[in-house]
C-alpha positions in Angstrom: 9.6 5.4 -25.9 10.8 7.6 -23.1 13.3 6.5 -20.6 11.5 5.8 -17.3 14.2 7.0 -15.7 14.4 10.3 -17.2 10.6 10.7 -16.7 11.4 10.1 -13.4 14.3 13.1 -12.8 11.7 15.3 -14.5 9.1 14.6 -11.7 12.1 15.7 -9.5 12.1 11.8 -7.8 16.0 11.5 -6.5 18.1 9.1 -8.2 18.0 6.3 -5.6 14.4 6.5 -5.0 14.1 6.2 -8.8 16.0 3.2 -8.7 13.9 1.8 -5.8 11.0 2.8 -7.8 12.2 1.2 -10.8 13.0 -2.0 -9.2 9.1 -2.5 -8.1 7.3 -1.1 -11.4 7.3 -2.1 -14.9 7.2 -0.5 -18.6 3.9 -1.5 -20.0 1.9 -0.4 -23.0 -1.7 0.3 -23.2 -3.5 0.5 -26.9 -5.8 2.7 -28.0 -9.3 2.2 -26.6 -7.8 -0.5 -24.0 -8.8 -0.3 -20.2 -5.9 0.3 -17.6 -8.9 0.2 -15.1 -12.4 -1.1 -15.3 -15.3 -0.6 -13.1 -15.5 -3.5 -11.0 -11.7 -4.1 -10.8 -9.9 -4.4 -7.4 -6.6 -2.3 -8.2 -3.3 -3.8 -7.3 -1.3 -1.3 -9.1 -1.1 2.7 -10.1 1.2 3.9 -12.7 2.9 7.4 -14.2 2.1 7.8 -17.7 5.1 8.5 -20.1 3.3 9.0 -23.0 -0.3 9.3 -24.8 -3.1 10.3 -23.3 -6.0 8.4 -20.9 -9.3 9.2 -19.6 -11.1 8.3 -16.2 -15.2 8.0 -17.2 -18.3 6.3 -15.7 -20.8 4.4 -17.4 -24.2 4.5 -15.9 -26.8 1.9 -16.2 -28.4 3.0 -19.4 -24.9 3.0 -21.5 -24.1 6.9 -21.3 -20.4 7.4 -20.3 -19.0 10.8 -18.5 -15.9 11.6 -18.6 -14.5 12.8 -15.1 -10.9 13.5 -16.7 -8.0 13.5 -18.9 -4.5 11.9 -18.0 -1.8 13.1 -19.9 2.3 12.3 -19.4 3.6 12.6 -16.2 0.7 12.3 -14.4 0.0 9.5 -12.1 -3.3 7.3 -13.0 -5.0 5.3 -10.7 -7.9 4.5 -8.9 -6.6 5.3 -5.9 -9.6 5.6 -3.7 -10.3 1.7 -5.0 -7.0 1.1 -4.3 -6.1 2.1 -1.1 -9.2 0.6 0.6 -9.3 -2.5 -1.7 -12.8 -2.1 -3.1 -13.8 -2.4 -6.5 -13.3 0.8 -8.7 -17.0 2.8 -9.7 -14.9 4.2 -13.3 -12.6 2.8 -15.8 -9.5 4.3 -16.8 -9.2 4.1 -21.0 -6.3 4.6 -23.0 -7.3 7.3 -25.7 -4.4 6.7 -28.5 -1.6 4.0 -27.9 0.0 5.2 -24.3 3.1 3.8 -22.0 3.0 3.8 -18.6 5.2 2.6 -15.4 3.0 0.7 -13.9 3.8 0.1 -10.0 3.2 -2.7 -7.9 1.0 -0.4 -4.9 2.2 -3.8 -1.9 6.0 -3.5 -2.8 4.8 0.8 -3.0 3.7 0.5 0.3 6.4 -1.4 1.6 9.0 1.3 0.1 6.5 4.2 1.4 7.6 3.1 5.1 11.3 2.8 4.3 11.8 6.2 2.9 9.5 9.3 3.7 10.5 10.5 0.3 7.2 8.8 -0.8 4.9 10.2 1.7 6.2 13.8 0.2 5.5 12.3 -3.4 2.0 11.0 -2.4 1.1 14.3 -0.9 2.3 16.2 -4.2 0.1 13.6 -6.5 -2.5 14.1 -4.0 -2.5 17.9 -3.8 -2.6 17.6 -7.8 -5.7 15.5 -8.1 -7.3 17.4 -5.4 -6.7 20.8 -7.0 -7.8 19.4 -10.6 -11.0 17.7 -8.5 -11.7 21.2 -7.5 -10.8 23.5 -10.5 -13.1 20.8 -12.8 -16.4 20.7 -9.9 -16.1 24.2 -10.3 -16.7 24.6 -13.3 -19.4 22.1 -14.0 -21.3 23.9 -11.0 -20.7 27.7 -11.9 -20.5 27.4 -15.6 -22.1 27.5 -18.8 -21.0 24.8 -21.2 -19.7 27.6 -23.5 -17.5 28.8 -20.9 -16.3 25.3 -19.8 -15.3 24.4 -23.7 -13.3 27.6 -23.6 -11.4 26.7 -20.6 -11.4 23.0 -22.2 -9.8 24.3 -25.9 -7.5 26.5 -23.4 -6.2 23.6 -21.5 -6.0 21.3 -24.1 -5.5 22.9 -26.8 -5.3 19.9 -29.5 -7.2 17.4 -27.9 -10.4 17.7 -30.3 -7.8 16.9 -32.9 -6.5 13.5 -30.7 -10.2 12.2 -29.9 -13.6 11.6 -30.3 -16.5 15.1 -30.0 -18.2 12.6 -28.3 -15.8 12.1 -25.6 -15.4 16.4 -25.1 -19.3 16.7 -25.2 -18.8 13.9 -22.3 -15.9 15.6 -20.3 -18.0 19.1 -20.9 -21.4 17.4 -19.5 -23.4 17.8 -22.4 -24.6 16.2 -25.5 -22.3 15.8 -28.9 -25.5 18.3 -30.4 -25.1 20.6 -28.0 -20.8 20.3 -28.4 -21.5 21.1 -32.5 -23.9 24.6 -31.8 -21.4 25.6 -28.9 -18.1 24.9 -31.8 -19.8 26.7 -34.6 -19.9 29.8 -32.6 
């Protein structure tokens, strides 16, 4: 287990703020193939991951699942859309091997937000990060062959074949596990 607090110095978060931070959140761990998030689920909380490794995916309504992303440590999860405006959350958020996470409470988050504009500068950061990896990955999947998006996939993440399930990459790649085997034995 990683200190929470050191996880927080290496996301740059001052040492008071991680204290405030601290004193809202918990250490909680998530087991393999567990949800953080499911569809349907109000969130009340987001969290930073310390370690393992998540993914956000959607299940439509004949069973197939698509994988929108990977979480790895030091990323913030959530289903922040969901969250902010309350609403039920349209993906889940799945723990992919045994994972750790501080999980914050987003009310007491909020209430610390408006005491210190540390936070807004932290939001905007985790923002500007989803919004670039949103924009990088619809990129992709719209200008791409899925040869050229498992390159950039094996690039990225370089040992995640080894960590999970072909049918999971053929997911996050938009294709089907078939297609995933021809495009690897190339």
């Amino acid at each position: 287990m990683d200190n929470p607090k050191d996880l927080l110095k290496r996301l740059d978060i001052p040492e008071k703020q991680a204290d405030d931070l601290l004193s809202i959140s918990r250490v909680r761990q998530i087991p393999n193939r567990e949800s953080y998030i499911s569809e349907g689920q109000i969130p009340k909380t987001f969290a930073i991951a310390i370690q393992g490794l998540f993914r956000y995916y959607y299940i439509d309504d004949k069973g197939n699942e698509f994988t929108k992303g990977f979480i790895l440590p030091e990323t913030v999860l959530s289903a922040y859309s969901a969250m902010l405006h309350q609403t039920p959350s349209f993906f889940y958020i799945q723990a992919l091997e045994d994972s750790e996470i501080l999980e914050v409470d987003y009310k007491k988050w909020l209430e610390l937000q408006q005491q210190d504009s540390f936070w807004d500068k932290f939001l905007i950061r985790a923002l500007e990060k989803g919004y670039f990896t949103k924009e990088k990955r619809e990129r992709e999947l719209l200008l791409l062959d899925a040869e050229a998006r498992y390159k950039i996939f094996i690039t990225e993440f370089p040992d995640m074949e080894k960590r999970i399930k072909l049918q999971i990459v053929a997911s996050y790649l938009g294709i089907q596990p078939e297609s995933l085997s021809r495009i690897r034995k190339k």
